[in-house]
C-alpha positions in Angstrom: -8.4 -42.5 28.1 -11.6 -40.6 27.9 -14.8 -42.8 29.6 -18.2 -42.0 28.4 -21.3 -44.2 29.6 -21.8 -47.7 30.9 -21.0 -50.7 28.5 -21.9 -54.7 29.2 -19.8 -56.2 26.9 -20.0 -60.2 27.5 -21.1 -61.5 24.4 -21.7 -58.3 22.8 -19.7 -56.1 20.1 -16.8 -53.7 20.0 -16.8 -51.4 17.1 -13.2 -50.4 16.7 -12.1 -46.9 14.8 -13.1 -43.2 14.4 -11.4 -40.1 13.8 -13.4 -38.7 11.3 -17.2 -38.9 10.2 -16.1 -41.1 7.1 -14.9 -43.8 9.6 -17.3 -43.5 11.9 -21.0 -43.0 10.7 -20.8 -46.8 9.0 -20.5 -48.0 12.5 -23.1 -46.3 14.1 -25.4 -47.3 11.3 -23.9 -50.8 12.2 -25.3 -50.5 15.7 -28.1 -49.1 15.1 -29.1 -52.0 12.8 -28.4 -54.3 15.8 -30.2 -52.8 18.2 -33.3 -52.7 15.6 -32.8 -56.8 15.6 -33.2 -56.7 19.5 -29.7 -56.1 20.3 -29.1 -53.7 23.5 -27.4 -50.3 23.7 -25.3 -52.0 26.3 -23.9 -54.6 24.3 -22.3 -52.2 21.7 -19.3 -50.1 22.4 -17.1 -48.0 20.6 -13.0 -48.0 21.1 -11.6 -44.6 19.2 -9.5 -42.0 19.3 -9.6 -38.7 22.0 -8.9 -36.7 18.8 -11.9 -37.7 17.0 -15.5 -36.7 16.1 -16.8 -39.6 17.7 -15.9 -37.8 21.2 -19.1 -36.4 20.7 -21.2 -38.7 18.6 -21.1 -41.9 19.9 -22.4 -41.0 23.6 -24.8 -38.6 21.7 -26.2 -41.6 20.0 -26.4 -43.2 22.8 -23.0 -45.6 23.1 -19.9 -46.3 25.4 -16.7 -44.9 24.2 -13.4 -45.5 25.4 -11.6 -42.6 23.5 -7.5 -43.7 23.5 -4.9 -40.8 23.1 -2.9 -41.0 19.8 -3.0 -39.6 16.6 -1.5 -41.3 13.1 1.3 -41.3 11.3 2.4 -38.5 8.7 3.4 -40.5 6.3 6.1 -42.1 6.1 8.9 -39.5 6.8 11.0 -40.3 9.9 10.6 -36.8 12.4 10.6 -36.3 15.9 6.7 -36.1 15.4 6.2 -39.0 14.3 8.5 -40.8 16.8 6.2 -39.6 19.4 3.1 -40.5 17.2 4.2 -44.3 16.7 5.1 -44.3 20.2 0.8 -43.4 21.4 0.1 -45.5 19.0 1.9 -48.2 21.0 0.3 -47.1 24.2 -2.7 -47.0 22.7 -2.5 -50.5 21.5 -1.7 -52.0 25.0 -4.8 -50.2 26.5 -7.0 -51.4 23.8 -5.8 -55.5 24.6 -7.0 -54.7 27.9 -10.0 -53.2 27.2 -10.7 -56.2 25.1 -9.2 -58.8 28.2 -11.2 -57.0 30.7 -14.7 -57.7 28.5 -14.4 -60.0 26.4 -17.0 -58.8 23.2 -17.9 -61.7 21.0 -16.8 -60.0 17.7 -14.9 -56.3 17.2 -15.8 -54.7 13.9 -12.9 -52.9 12.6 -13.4 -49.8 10.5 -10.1 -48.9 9.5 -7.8 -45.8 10.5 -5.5 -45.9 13.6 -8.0 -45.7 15.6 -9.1 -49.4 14.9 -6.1 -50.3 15.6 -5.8 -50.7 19.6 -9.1 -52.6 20.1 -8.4 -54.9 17.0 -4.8 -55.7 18.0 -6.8 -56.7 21.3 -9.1 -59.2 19.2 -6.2 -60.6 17.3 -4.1 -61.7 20.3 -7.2 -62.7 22.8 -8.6 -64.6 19.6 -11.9 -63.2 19.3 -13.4 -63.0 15.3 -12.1 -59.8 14.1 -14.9 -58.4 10.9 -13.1 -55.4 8.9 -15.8 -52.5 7.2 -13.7 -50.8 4.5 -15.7 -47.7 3.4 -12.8 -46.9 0.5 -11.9 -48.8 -2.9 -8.8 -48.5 -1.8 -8.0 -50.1 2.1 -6.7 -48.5 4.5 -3.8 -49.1 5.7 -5.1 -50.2 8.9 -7.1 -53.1 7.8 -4.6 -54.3 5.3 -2.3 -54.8 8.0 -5.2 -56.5 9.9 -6.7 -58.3 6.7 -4.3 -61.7 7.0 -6.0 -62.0 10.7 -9.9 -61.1 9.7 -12.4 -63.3 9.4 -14.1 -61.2 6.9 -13.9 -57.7 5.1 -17.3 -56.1 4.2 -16.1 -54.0 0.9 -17.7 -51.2 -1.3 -16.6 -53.2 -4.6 -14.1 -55.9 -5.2 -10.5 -55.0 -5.7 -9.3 -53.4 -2.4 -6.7 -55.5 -1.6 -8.3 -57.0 1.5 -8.6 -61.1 2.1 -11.8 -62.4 2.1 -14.0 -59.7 0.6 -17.8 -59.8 1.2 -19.2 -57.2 -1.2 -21.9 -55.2 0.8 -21.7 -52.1 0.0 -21.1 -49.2 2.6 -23.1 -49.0 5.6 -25.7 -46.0 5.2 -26.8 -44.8 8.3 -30.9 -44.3 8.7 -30.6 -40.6 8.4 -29.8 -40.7 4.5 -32.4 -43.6 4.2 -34.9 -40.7 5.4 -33.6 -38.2 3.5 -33.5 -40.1 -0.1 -37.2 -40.8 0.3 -37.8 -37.0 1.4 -36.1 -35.8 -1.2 -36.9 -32.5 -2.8 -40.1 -32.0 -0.7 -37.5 -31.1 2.1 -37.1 -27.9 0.4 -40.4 -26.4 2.2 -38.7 -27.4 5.8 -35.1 -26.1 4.9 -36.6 -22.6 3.4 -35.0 -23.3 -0.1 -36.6 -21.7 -3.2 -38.6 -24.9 -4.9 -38.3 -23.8 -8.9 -34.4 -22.5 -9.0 -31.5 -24.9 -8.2 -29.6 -25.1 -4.9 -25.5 -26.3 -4.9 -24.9 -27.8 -1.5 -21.2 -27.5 -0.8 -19.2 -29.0 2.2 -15.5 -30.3 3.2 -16.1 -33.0 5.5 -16.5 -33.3 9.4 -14.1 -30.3 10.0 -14.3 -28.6 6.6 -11.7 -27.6 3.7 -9.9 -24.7 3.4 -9.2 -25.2 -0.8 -13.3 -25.2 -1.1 -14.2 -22.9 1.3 -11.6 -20.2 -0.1 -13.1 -21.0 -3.8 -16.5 -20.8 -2.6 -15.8 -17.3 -1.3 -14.1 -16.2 -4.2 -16.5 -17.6 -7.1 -19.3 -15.7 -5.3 -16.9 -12.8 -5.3 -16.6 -12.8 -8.9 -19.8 -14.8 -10.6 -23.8 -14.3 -10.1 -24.5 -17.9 -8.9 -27.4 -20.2 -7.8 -28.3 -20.2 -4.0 -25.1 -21.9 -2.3 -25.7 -24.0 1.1 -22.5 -23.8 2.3 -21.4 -26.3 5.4 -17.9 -24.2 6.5 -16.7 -26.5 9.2 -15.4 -25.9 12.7 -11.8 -25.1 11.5 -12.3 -22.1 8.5 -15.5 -20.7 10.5 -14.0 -18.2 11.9 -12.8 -16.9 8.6 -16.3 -16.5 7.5 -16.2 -13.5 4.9 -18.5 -10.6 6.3 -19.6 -9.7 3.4 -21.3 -12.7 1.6 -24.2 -12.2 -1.1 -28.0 -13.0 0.4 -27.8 -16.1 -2.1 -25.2 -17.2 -0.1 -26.7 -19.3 3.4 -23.4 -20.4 5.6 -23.4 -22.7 8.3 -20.7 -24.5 10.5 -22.2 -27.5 10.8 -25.4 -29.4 9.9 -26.2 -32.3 11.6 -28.9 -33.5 9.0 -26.4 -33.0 5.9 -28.2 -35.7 4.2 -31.8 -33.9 4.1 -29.7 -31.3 2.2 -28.3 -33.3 0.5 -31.1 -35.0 -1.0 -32.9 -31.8 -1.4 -30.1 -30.0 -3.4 -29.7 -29.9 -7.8 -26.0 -30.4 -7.1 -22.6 -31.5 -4.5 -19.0 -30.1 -4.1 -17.4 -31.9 -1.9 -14.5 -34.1 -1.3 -14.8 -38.0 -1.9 -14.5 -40.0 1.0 -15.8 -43.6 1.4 -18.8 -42.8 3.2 -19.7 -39.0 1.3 -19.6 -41.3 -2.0 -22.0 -44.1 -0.7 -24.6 -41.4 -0.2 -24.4 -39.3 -3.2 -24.5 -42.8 -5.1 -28.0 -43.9 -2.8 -29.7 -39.9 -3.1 -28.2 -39.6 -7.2 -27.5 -36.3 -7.0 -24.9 -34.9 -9.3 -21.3 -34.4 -7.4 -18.2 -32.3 -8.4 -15.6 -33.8 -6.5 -12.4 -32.4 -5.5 -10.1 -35.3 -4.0 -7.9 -34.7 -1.4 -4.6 -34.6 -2.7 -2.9 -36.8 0.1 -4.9 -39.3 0.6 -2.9 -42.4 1.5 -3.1 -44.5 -1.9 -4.7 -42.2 -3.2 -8.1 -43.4 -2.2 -10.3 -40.5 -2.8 -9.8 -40.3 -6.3 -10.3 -43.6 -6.4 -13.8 -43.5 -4.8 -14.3 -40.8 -7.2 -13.9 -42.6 -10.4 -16.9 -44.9 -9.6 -19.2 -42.0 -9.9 -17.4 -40.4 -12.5 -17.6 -43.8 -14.6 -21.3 -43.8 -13.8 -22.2 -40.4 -15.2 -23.0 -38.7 -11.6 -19.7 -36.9 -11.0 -16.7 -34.8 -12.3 -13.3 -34.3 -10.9 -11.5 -31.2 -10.2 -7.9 -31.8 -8.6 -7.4 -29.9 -5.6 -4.8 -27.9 -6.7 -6.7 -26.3 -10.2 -9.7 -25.6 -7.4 -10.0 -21.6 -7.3 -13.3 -19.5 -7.7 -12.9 -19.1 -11.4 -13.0 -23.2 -11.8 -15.9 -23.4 -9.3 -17.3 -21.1 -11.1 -17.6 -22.4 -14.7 -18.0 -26.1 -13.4 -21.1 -24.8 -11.1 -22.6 -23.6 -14.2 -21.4 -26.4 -16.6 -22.7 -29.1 -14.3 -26.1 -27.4 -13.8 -26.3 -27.0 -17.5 -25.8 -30.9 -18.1 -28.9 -31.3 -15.8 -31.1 -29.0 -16.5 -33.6 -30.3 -19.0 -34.8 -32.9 -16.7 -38.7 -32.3 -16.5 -39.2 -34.0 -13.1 -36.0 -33.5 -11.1 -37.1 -35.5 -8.3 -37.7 -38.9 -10.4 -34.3 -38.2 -12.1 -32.6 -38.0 -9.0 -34.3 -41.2 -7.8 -33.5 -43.1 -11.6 -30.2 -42.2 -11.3 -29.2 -43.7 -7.6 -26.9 -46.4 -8.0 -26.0 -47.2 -4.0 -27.6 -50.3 -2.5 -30.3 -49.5 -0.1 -29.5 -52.7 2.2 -25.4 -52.2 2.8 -25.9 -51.9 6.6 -28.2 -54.5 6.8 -25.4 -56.9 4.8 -22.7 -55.9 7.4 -24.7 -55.9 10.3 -25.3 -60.0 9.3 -21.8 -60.6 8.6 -21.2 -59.6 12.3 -24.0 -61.4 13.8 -22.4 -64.9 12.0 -18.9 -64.7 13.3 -20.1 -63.9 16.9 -18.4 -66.4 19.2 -21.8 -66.3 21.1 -25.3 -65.7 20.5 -26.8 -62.2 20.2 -27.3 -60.7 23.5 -30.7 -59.6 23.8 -30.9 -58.2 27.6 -29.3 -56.1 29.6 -26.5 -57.8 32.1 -24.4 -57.3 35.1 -21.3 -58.3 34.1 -18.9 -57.2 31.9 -18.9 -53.2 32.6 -16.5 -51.0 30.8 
C-alpha cells in the first residue's frame, strides 16, 4: 500500500476509485469544489489503485492517497490470472475497511471501477453514507454491486440501472470550465494556425494503439489538416520518424481541454468523462468505442452525442487510415460553412456547466457530520 501525504479524516471525505483518468478526474473536480466552499485539503483523501494514474495526480493536486495493490477482473473467464486478481482484490478490500475503521470519514464517494471497491466495502460494513458518481450511461459494475447499499447515485442521464439516481450530470473539473470560455483564442498560446482547421486526436490516459496506428497511416496516404496528436505513454515509443510537419505529436498533454476547446474537430474514444467535455466545449467528435467495454458502455456514451448531431461512430475494428481518412474530411466538410466557428461551438454545447457543483451538494447532505472547515489533529492517515 502506497502512502502519499498527510490526511485528517474525522469528519471529512473519502473519495474511493481510480485507475484511469475517466474515473478519476470527476473526483478531483469533486474536491476541488469542496475545498472552494471552505472545505480543507486535509479533510479529503483518495483510496485507489497502485496501478493507476491517480499515483501521480492526486498528491500532485494536492491530496492523500492510499494506493491498494490489485488489478480487475478479465472478464469473466475463470484463469489462473484471474484467481490471483480476485484474490488482491480480496486483500485489497480488508485494507480498505481499515483504512475506513482507522478514520472514520463522514461520507466516501464511490466512483466506480475496482478500485472503489476496498474503501466502499469499508463504508458499507462501518455504516457510514456511501454516495456513488457514475460517469457512464451504463454503471459499472462496481457500483451496481454497491447501488442496493448507496444512499444516492449522482448519474449522467437516467437509465443506468443504479437505485436512487440523482441526475447531475458528470463532474467537469475547472480546467475544461477555463478552457470552454477560452476557446478558439487559445490558438495564439498553443501555436496553431487561426484560419485552417485543427483535428485533435487522443486515446485516453495511456493512449490507443487502433488510433494511433490509423493516425500514422492516414497521414501516410492522405494530405490532411494539422493533426494534434496525444500518443500516450504506451505507443510512444513507436512514434514513426518520419511524420509530415502538419503533424505535431505529443505523449501527453496535461491541459487536453485547452486543445480541446481550441480544435475544429475530436477522435477519440468515448469514455464517461471524454464525453461530458466534448458535450460542455461542442466540438464535433468521431468516436471510436472501445470494443470491450464491459456492457458495452462506450458506445453507449456515444449515442447521446450521436443522437444530438455532435458525433459519429466508427467501430474499432473498421478503424484503419483509409476510414480516418475519409471521415476526417467528411466531418470537416459537415462543418465548414459555419461563419463564426467559435459561437457555433458555444451554440452547440449541450453538457451542464454546474455537474460538479450538483455532486459536490449531494455529498455535503449525506455527511454524518458537519463540513469540516479547519485543520485537525486527529484522524491521520
Amino acid at each position: 500500500m502506497k502512502r502519499s501525504g498527510r490526511l485528517c479524516l474525522r469528519g471529512g471525505l473519502i473519495i474511493a476509485g481510480g485507475g484511469t483518468a475517466g474515473h478519476l478526474l470527476p473526483g478531483l473536480a469533486v474536491a476541488e469544489e469542496l475545498v472552494k466552499r471552505g472545505w480543507k485539503k486535509e479533510a479529503i483523501g483518495f483510496v485507489g489503485s497502485s496501478r493507476g494514474i491517480e499515483v501521480d495526480m492526486v498528491p500532485t493536486a494536492g491530496y492523500a492517497l492510499r494506493a491498494l495493490s490489485g488489478r480487475g477482473l478479465n472478464g469473466r473467464r475463470v484463469s489462473l490470472q484471474n484467481f490471483c486478481n480476485f484474490l488482491m482484490i480480496l486483500w485489497g478490500v480488508l485494507r480498505g475497511v481499515v483504512i475506513v475503521a482507522r478514520h472514520r470519514p463522514s461520507i466516501v464517494l464511490s466512483l466506480g471501477g475496482y478500485a472503489a471497491l476496498p474503501a466502499a466495502v469499508g463504508a458499507i460494513i462501518l455504516r457510514i453514507p456511501l454516495v456513488l458518481a457514475e460517469q457512464n450511461l451504463v454503471a459499472s459494475g462496481v457500483n451496481r454491486l454497491l447501488t442496493r447499499y448507496a444512499q444516492v447515485a449522482a448519474v449522467p442521464h437516467f437509465g443506468t440501472g443504479l437505485r436512487n439516481e440523482v441526475v447531475t450530470g458528470n463532474p467537469i473539473r475547472e480546467l475544461v470550465i477555463e478552457a470552454d470560455l477560452l476557446g478558439r483564442s487559445s490558438r495564439v498560446e498553443l501555436q496553431w494556425p487561426t484560419d485552417e482547421p485543427v483535428v485533435i486526436i487522443f486515446g485516453g490516459s495511456l493512449g490507443s494503439r487502433r488510433i494511433n496506428e490509423a493516425v500514422w497511416e492516414a497521414t501516410e496516404i492522405s494530405d490532411l489538416p494539422m493533426i494534434y496528436h496525444v500518443v500516450g505513454q504506451r505507443d510512444w515509443q513507436m512514434l514513426p520518424k518520419n511524420l509530415p510537419d502538419s503533424v505535431r505529436a505529443i505523449e501527453y498533454d496535461e491541459e487536453l481541454p485547452k486543445a480541446m476547446a481550441a480544435a475544429d474537430l475530436i477522435v477519440c474514444r468515448p469514455g464517461g468523462s471524454t464525453v461530458a467535455e466534448i458535450a460542455l466545449l461542442g466540438v464535433p467528435a468521431i468516436l471510436v468505442p472501445l470494443p470491450h467495454a464491459p456492457n458495452n458502455h462506450q458506445r453507449r456514451n456515444a449515442e447521446w452525442l450521436v443522437d444530438s448531431g455532435l458525433a459519429t461512430v466508427v467501430n474499432d475494428e473498421e478503424l484503419d487510415g483509409v476510414r480516418l481518412s475519409a471521415e476526417i474530411k467528411q466531418m470537416l466538410a459537415g462543418f465548414d460553412s459555419e461563419d463564426d466557428p467559435e459561437l457555433a461551438r458555444r451554440e452547440r454545447s449541450i453538457g451542464p456547466r454546474d455537474a460538479t457543483q450538483r455532486v459536490a451538494d449531494l455529498v455535503v447532505n449525506h455527511c454524518l457530520t458537519p463540513v469540516p472547515t479547519e485543520d485537525r489533529k486527529d484522524g491521520t492517515l
